[in-house]
N, C-alpha and C positions, 0 to 999 in steps of 0.2 A: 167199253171204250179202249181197253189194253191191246184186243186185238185190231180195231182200228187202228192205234197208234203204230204197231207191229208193222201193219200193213203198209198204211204212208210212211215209214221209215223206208220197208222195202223199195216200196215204187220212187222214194227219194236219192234210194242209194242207185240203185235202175239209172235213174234220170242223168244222175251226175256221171257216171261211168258212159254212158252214150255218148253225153256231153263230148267227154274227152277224147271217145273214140271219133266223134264227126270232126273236133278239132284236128287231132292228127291227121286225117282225111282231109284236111282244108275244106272241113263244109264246115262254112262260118252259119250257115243261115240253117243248118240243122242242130249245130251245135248253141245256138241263140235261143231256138226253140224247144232244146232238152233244157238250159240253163232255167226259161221263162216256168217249164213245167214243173223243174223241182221250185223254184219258188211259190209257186203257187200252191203244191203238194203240201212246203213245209208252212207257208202261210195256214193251211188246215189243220195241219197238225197242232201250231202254236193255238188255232181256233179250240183246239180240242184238249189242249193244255191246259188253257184259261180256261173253259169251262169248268174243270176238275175243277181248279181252283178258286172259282166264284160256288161251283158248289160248296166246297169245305169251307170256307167264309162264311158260304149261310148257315150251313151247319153246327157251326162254331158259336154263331150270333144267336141263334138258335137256343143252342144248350146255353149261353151267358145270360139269355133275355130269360131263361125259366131260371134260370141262378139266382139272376137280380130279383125276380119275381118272389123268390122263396126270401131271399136275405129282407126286401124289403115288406115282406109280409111279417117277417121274425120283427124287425124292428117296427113294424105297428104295435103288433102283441106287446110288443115291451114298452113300447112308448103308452098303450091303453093303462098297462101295468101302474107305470109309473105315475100317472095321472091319478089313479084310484089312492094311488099313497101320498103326493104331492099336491098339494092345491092351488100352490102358483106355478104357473108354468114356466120353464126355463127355456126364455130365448134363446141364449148360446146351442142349445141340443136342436132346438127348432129350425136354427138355424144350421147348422151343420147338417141336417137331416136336406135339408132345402138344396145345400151346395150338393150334397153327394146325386140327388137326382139331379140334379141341372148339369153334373160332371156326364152321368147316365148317358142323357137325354144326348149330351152335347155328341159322345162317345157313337152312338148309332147313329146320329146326322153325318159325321164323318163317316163311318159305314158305308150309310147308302150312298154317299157321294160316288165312294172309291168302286161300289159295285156298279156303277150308270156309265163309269169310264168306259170307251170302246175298247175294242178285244181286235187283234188282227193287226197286219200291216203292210203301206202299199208296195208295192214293186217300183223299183228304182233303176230307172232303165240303163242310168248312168253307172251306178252300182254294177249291174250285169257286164258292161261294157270291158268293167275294170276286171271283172272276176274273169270273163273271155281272155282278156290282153295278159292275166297273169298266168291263164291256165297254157295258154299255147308257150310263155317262154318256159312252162314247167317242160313240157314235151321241148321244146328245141335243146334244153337240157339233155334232159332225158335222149333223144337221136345224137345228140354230138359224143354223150357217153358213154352209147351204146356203136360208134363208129370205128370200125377198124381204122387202125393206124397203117399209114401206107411205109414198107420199109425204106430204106434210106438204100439209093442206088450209089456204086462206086463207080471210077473212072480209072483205067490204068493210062496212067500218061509216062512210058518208057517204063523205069521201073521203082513209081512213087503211086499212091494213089488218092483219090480226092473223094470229097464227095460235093454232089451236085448242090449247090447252095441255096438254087430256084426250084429244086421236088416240094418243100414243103410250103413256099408262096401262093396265097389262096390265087386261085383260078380266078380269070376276068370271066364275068360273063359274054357269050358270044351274040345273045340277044339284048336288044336295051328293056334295061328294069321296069316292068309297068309299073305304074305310076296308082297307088292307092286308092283305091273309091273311094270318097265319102261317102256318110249315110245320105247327105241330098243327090248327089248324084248318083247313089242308088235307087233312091226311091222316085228321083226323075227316070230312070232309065227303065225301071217296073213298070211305071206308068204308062212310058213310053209302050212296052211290050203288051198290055193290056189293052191299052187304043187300036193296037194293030193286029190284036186277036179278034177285040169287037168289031171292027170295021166292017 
């Protein structure tokens, strides 16, 4: 199971670096699609976590349930003991003897409960969305930091000099801004392109 986990580690670290790399690329719909894969790699992985984990549980339950086996076998023998020296019997012990198995019994009903719980978890597409929209403004970071600085131009006017006060005013765009897809009007427009493949 160790090198399983090795493994989906690897192909989760894979997934995520790709990720980032389609993002910077502005492929949103490859970088969607590395996002979708590590969650589903590390969904495995947690699958393969939890398993350890419901084994060592059993295991555990295991070596407690021959524990209790032994402790309550010693306290027969003694209670047999006791009886052979004793002729009336003492409720009070009888009874405690009762609460500690009912404690037992109660103990491994919660057990098996907590081992019947499902294992895994689903993908959250809205989750994704968020992890895209934070990972691109990491990168737009990451490009404006990585941006040379343009130097600052001077002006001789007779013999003073200035500097240009509009070199460092962000640039208008010369094209107007498209306007952002949504995902319906992406997946109209898929659609659209799908219709007039099958045609």
């Amino acid at each position: 199971m160790e090198k399983r986990e090795k493994h989906l580690q690897g192909q989760i670290d894979a997934a995520l670096a790709e990720a980032r790399k389609r993002s910077k690329a502005k492929d949103k719909s490859g970088a969607l699609y590395n996002l979708r894969r590590k969650k589903l790699l590390q969904s495995k992985l947690d699958q393969i976590s939890g398993k350890k984990l419901n084994l060592e549980t059993q295991i555990f339950a295991l070596e407690d349930a021959a524990s209790n086996k032994e402790y309550l076998g010693a306290m027969k023998q003694s209670n047999v003991t006791l009886q052979t020296h004793i002729k009336e019997a003492d409720i009070d012990k009888a009874a405690d003897i009762m609460d500690d198995i009912t404690d037992q019994l109660t103990m491994i009903d919660e057990m098996g409960e907590a081992l019947a719980q499902p294992i895994g978890q689903q993908m959250d597409e809205d989750e994704l969305a968020a992890e895209l929209e934070e990972m691109d403004a990491e990168l737009l970071d990451e490009e404006m930091l990585e941006a040379p600085m343009a130097p600052k131009v001077k002006h001789n006017v007779g013999q003073e000099q200035f500097v240009d006060p509009m070199q460092d005013a962000p640039s208008v765009p010369s094209a107007p801004v498209k306007k952002q897809e949504t995902q319906e009007e992406r997946e109209a427009r898929e659609m659209a392109e799908l219709n007039d493949l099958l045609a």
